[in-house]
TIVO-2410 file (N, C-alpha, C; in nm, 3 decimals):
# residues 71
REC num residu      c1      c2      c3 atome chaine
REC   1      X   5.567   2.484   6.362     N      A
REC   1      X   5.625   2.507   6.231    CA      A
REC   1      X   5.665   2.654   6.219     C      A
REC   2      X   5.804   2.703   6.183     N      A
REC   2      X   5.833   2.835   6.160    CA      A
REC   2      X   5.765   2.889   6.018     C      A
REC   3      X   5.812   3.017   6.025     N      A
REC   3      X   5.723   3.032   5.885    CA      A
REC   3      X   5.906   3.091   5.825     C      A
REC   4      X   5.918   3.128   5.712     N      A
REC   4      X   6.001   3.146   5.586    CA      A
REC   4      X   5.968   3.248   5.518     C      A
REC   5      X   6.043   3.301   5.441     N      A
REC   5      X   6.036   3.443   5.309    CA      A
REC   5      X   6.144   3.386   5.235     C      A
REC   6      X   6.077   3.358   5.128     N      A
REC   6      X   6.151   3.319   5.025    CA      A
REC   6      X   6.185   3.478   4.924     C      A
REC   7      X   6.257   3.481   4.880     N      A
REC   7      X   6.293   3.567   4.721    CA      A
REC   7      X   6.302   3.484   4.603     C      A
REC   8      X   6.307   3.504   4.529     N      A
REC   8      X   6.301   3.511   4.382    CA      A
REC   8      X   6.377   3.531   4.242     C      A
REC   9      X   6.481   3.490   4.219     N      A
REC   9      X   6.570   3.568   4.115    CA      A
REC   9      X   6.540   3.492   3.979     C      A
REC  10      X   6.561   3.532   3.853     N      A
REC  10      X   6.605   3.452   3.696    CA      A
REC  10      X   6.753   3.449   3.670     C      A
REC  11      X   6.781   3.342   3.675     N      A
REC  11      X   6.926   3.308   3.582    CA      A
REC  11      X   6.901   3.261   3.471     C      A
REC  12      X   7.023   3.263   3.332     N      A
REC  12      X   7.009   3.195   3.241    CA      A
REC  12      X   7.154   3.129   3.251     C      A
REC  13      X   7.159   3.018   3.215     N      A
REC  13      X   7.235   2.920   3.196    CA      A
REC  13      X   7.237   2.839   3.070     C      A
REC  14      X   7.395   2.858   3.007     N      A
REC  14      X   7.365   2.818   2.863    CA      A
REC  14      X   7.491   2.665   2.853     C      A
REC  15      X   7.485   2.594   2.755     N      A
REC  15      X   7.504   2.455   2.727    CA      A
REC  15      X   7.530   2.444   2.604     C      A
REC  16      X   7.649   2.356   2.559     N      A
REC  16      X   7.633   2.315   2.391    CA      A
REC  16      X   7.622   2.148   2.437     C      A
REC  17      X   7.545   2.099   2.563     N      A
REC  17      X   7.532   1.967   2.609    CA      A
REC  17      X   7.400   1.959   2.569     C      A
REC  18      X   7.321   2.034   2.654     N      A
REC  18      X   7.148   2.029   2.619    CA      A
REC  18      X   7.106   2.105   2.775     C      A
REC  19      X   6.941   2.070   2.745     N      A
REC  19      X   6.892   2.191   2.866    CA      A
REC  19      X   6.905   2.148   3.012     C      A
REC  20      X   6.935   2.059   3.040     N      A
REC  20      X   6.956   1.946   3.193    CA      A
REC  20      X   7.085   2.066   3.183     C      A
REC  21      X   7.180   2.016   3.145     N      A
REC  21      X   7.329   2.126   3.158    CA      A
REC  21      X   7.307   2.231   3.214     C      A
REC  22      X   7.227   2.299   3.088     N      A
REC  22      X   7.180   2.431   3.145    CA      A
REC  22      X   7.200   2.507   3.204     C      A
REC  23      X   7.074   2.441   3.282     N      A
REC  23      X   7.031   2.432   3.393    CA      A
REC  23      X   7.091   2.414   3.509     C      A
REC  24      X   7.168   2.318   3.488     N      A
REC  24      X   7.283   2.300   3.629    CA      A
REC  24      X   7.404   2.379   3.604     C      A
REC  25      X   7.418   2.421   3.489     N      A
REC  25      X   7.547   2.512   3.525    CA      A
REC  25      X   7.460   2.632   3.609     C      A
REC  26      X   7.334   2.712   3.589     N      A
REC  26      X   7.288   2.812   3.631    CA      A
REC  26      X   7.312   2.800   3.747     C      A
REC  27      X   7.255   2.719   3.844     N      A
REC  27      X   7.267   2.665   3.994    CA      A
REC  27      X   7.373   2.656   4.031     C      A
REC  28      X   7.453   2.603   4.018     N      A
REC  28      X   7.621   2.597   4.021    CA      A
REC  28      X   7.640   2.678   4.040     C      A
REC  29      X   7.632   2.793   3.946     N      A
REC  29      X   7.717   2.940   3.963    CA      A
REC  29      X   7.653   3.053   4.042     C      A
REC  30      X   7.523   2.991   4.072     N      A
REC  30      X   7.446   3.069   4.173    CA      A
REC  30      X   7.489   3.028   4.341     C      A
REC  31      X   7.495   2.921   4.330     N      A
REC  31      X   7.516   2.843   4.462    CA      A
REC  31      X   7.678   2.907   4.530     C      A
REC  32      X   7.745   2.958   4.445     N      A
REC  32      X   7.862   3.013   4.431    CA      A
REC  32      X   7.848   3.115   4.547     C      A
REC  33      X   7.710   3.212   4.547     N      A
REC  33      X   7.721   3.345   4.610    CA      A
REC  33      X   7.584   3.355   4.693     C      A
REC  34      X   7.506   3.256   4.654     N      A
REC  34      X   7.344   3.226   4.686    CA      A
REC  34      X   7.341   3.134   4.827     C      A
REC  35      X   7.314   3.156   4.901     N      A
REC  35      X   7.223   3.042   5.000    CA      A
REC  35      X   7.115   2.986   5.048     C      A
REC  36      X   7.074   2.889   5.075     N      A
REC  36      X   6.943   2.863   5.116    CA      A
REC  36      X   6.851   2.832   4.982     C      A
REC  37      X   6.894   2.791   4.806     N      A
REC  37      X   6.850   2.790   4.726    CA      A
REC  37      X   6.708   2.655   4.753     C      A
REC  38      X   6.579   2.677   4.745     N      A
REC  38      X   6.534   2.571   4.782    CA      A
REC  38      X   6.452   2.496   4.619     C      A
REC  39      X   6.403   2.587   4.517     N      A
REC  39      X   6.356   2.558   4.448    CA      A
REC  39      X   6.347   2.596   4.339     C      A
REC  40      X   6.337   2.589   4.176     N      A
REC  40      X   6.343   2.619   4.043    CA      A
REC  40      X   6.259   2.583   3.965     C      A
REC  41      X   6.236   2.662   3.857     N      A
REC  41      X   6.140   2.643   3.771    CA      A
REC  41      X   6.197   2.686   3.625     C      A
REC  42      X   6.175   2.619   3.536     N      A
REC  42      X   6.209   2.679   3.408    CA      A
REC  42      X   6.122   2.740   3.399     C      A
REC  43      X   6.122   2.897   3.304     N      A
REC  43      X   6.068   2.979   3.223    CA      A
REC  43      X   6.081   2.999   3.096     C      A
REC  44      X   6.210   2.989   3.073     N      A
REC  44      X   6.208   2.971   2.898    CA      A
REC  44      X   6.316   2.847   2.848     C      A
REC  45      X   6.323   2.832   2.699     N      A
REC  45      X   6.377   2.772   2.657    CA      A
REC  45      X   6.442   2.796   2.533     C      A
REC  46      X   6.563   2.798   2.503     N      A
REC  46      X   6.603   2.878   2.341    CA      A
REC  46      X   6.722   2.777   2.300     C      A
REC  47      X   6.737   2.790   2.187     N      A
REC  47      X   6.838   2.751   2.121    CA      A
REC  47      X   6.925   2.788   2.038     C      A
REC  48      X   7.075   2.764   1.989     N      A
REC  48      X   7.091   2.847   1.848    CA      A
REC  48      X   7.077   2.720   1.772     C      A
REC  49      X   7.119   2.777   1.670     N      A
REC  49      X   7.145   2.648   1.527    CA      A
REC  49      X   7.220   2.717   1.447     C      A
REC  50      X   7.281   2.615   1.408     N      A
REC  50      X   7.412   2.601   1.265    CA      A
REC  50      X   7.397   2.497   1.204     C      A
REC  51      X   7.375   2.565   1.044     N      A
REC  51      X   7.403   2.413   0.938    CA      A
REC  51      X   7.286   2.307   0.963     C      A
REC  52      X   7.137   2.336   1.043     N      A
REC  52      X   7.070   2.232   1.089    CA      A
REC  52      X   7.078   2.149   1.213     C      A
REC  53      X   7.197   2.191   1.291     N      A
REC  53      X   7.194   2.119   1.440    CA      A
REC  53      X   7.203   2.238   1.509     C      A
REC  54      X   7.154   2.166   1.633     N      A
REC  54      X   7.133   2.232   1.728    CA      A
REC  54      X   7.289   2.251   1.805     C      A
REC  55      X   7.366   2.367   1.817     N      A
REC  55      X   7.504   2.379   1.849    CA      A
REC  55      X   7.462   2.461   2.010     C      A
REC  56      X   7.411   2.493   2.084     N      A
REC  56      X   7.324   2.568   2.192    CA      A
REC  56      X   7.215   2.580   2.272     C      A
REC  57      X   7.216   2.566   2.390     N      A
REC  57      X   7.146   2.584   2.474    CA      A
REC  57      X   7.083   2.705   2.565     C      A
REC  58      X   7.004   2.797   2.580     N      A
REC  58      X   6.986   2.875   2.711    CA      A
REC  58      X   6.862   2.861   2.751     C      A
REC  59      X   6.863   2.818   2.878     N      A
REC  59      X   6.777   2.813   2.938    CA      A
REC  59      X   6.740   2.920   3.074     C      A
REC  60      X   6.616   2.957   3.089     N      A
REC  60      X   6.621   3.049   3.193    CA      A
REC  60      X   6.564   2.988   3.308     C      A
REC  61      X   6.615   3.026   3.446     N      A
REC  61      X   6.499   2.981   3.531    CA      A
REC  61      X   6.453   3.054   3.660     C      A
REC  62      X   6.328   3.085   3.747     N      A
REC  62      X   6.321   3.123   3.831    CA      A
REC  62      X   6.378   3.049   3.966     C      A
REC  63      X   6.465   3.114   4.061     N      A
REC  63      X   6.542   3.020   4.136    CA      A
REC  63      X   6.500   3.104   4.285     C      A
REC  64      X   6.395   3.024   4.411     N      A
REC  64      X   6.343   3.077   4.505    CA      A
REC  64      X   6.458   3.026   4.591     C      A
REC  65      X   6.495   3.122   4.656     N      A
REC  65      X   6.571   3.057   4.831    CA      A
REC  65      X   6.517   3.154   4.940     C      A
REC  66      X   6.531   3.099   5.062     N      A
REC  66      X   6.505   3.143   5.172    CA      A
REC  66      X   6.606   3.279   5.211     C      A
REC  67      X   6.535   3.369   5.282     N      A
REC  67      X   6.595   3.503   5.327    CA      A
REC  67      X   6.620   3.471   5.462     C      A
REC  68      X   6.772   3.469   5.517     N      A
REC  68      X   6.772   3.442   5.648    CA      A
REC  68      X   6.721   3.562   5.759     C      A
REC  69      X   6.753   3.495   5.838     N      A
REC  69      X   6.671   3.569   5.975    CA      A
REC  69      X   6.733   3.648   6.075     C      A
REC  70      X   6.656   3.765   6.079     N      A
REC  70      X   6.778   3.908   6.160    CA      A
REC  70      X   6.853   3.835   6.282     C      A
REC  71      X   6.921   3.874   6.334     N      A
REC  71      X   6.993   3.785   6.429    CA      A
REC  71      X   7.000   3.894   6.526     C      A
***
């Protein structure tokens, strides 16, 4: 079994869908410039409001991927 070094970053990713959205827009736009993304975690959760509904989403999350290997 090799061993791995992961890093660590927070994105927030926001939605007027709900927090699943989010969330996947964050990844999406990480995956854009990111490689090796292996795993996520939410950390927070927010919302706005207007008039009594919920019009907003942001969600934050910690997003671990692997650090590749000197070559």
């Amino acid at each position: 079994m090799s061993t791995h070094v992961y890093k660590h970053i927070e994105l927030t990713g926001s939605s007027p869908k709900g927090i699943e959205d989010a969330v996947e827009q964050a990844i999406a736009r990480a995956n854009e410039s990111l490689h090796d993304m292996r795993w996520f975690e939410v950390t927070d959760t927010r919302g706005h409001i207007e008039h009594g509904r919920i019009m907003h989403w942001q969600v934050t999350v910690k997003v671990g991927f692997t650090l590749t290997e000197p070559e």
